[in-house]
C-alpha positions in Angstrom: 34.4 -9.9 -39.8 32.9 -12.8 -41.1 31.1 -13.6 -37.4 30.2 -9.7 -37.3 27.8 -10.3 -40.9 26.3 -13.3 -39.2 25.3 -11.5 -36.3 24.0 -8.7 -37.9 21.6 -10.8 -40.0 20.6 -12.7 -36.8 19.9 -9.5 -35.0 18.0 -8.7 -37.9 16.0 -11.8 -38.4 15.1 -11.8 -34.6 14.6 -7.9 -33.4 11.2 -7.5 -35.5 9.5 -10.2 -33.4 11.1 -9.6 -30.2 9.3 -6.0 -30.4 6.2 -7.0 -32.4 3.1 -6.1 -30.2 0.2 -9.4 -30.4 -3.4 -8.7 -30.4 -5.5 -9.3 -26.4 -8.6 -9.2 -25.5 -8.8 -7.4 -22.1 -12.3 -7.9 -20.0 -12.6 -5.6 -16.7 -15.1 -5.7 -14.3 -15.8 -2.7 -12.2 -17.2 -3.6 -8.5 -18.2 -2.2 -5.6 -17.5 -3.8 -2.2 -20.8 -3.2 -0.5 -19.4 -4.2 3.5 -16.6 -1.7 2.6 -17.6 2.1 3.6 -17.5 4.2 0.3 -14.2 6.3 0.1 -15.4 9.5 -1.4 -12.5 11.6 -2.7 -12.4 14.9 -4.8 -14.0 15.3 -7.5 -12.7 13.7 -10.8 -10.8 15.9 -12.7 -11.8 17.2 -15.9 -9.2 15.8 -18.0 -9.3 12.3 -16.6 -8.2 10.6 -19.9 -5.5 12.7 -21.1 -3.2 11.0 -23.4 -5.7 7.7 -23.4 -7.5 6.5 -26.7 -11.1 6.1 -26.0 -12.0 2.0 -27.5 -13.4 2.0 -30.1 -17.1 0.7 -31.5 -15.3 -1.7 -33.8 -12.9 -3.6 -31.3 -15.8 -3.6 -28.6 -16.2 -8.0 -28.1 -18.8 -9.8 -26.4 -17.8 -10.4 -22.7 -17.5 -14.1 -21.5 -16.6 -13.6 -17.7 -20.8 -13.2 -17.5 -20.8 -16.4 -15.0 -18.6 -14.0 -12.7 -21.3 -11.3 -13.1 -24.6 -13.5 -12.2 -22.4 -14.5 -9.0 -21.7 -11.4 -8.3 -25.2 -9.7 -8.5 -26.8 -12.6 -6.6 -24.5 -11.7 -3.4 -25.5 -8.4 -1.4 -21.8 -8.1 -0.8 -20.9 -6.6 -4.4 -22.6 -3.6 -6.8 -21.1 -4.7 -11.2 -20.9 -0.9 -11.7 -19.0 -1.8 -15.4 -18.8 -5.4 -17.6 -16.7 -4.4 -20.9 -15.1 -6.6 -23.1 -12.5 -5.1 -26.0 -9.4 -6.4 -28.1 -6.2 -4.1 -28.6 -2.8 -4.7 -29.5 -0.4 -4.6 -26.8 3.4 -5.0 -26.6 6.7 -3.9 -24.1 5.5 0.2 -24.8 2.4 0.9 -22.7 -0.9 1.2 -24.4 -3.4 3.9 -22.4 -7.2 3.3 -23.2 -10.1 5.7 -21.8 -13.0 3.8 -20.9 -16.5 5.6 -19.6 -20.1 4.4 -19.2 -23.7 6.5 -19.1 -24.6 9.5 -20.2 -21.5 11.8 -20.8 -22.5 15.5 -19.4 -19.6 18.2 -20.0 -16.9 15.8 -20.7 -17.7 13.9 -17.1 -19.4 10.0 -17.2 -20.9 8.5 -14.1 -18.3 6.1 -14.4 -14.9 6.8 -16.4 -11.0 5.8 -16.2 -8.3 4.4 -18.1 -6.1 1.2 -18.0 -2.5 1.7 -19.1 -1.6 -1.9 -19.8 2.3 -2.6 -20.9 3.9 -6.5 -21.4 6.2 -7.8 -20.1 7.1 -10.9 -17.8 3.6 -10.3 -16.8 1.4 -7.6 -17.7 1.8 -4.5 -16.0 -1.9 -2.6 -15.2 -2.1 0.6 -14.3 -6.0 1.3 -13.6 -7.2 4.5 -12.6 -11.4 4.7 -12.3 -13.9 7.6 -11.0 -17.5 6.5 -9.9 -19.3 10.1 -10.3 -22.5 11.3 -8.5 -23.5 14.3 -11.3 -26.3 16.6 -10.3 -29.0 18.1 -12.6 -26.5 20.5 -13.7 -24.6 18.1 -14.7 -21.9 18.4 -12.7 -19.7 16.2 -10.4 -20.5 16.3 -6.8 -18.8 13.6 -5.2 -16.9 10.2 -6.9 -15.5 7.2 -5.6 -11.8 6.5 -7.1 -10.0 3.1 -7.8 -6.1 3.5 -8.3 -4.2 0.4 -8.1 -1.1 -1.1 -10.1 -0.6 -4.6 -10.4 1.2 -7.1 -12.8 -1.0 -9.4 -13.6 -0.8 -13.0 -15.2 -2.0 -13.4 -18.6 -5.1 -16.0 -19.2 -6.2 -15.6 -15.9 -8.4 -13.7 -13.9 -7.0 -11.2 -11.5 -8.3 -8.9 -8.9 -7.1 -5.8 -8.2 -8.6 -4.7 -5.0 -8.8 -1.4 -4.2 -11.2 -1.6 -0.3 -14.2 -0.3 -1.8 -14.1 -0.9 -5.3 -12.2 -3.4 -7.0 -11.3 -4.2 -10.5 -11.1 -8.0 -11.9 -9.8 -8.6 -15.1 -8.6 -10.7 -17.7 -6.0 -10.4 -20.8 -5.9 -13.2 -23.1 -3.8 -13.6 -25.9 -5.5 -13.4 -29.0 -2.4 -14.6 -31.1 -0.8 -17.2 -28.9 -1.4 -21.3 -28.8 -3.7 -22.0 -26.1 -2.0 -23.8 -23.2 -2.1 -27.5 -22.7 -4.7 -28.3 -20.3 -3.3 -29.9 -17.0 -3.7 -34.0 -16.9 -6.0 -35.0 -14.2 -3.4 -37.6 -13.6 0.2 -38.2 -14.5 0.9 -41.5 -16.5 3.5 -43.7 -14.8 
């Protein structure tokens, strides 16, 4: 009985942080492979972030991956369609978040999707992304879809390609210690 208590209070003591989701910052970058044809598929579908939460103004960061960007935009090979920087919570249930860009015209963006991110070992992405051609009406014509699943490594930059678009991005621990860098050498 005595060991039953004990291991009920460790249980206790341990379970809260064993489920506890940490704050991330998460920085995508959209990108079109220009030597790849253009996939068009149907249309995006009107309710393309059901169940996501849209990110909000206030957890909107400043992105740093802006080195990646300038390299990309100087080569013909690749088209940035979206740079976005944010920070969310994120934990073992998966987190959906809607993310758009341009003008919005009857619930449609030129660019919109959501990134269902759940952690684990590694982080498990589930990205699903229209690129929209709207008319005057404002209605979609034609789009381009990404939908790719990957786990990713956290702290590093991953690319999730897709032929042609592709999808690199980072989650970084907001809460964590920092790794130790690697020694150019080791001591003998």
């Amino acid at each position: 009985m005595r060991l039953f208590r004990s291991l009920t209070l460790l249980l206790t003591l341990v379970a809260p942080t064993a489920f506890a989701d940490d704050l991330y910052q998460i920085e995508m970058i959209l990108v079109r492979q220009n030597a790849v044809p253009a996939i068009v598929s149907r249309a995006a579908p009107e309710d393309w972030a059901a169940g996501a939460q849209p990110i909000s103004k206030d957890s909107l960061r400043t992105p740093s991956l802006n080195g990646e960007v300038e390299k990309l935009t100087a080569s013909a090979d690749y088209t940035v369609l979206l740079h976005k920087a944010w920070q969310q919570t994120l934990g073992e249930q998966g987190s959906k978040v809607a993310i758009s860009d341009g003008k919005e015209q009857y619930g449609q963006f030129p660019i919109e999707g959501t990134l269902n991110l759940k952690l684990g070992r590694f982080t498990d992405v589930d990205a699903d992304f229209w690129v929209n051609q709207i008319d005057g009406d404002g209605m979609v014509t034609a789009s381009e879809r990404l939908k790719q699943e990957s786990h990713t490594k956290n702290g590093q930059l991953n690319f999730l390609d897709n032929g042609h678009l592709g999808l690199l991005i980072k989650i970084t621990s907001l809460t964590a210690p920092a790794p130790r860098p690697v020694p150019d050498e080791i001591p003998d």
